[in-house]
N, C-alpha and C positions, 0 to 999 in steps of 0.2 A: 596171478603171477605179478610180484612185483616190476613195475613199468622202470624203471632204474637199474635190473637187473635182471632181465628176460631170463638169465636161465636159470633162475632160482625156485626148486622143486620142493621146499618145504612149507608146509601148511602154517599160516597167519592168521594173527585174530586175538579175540578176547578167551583169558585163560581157560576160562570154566566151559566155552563152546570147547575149545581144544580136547579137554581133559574128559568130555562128556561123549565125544569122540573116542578118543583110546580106550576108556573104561577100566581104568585098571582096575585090580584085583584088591577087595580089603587082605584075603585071604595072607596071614605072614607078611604083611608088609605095612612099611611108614610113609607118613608124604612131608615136607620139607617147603615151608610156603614162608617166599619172603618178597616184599614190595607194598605198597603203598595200605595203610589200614583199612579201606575199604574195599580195596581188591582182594586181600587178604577176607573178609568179609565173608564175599561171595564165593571166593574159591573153598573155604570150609562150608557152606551153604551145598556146592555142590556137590563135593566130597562125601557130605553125609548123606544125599541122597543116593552117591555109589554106592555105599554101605559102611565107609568109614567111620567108625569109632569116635569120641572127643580125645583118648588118648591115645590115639595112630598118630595124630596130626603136631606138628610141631609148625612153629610160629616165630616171626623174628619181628619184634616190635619197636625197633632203634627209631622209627621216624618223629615221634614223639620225644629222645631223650632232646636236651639244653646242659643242664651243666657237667653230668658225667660222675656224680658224686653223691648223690641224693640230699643234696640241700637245697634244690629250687622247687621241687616238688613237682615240677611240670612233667615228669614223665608216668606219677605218680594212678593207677590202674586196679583201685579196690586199696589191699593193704601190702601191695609190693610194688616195687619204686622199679621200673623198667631199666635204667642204668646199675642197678645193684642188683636185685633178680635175676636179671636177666642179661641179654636182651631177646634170649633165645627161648621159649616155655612151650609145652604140651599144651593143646588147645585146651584143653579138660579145666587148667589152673586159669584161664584167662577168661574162656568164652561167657560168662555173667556179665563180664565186664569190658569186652571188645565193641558191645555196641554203642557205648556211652562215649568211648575210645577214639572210634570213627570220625 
């Protein structure tokens, strides 16, 4: 229980304890993961240990974009430029190249 807010009844933590937790179902369903690249990391990490697929998972990889235009090349991820692709992609299209990413 958060000390700042005693009566606060939801569960805190690191996403993947969370998620490892609820266990949701691969079964008919997508998962939606955005925040920092290496969170994003481990939360596909644990995802496929639930059973999840590479293209269940969707990914949002803006923390990388700079110019917004694909002429700095900085957000640049294999052979597609995160601010023009994307910034949003199916783990499937990215995960060769998410760990270089990191």
């Amino acid at each position: 229980m958060d000390k700042a807010t005693p009566d606060w009844q939801h569960k805190e933590g690191l996403i993947t304890t969370l998620v490892e937790g609820v266990k949701p179902s691969p079964e008919n369903c997508v998962t939606i993961t955005c925040g920092p690249p290496i969170m994003i990391r481990f939360a596909m990490l644990t995802l496929t240990k639930l059973g999840f697929k590479a293209d269940q998972n969707w990914v949002t990889l803006e923390a990388k974009m700079k110019c917004g235009i694909g002429k700095c090349g900085r957000c640049n991820l294999g052979d597609k430029f995160i601010c023009i692709d994307g910034p949003v992609f199916r783990f499937d299209q990215v995960e060769g190249f998410l760990e270089s990413f990191v």
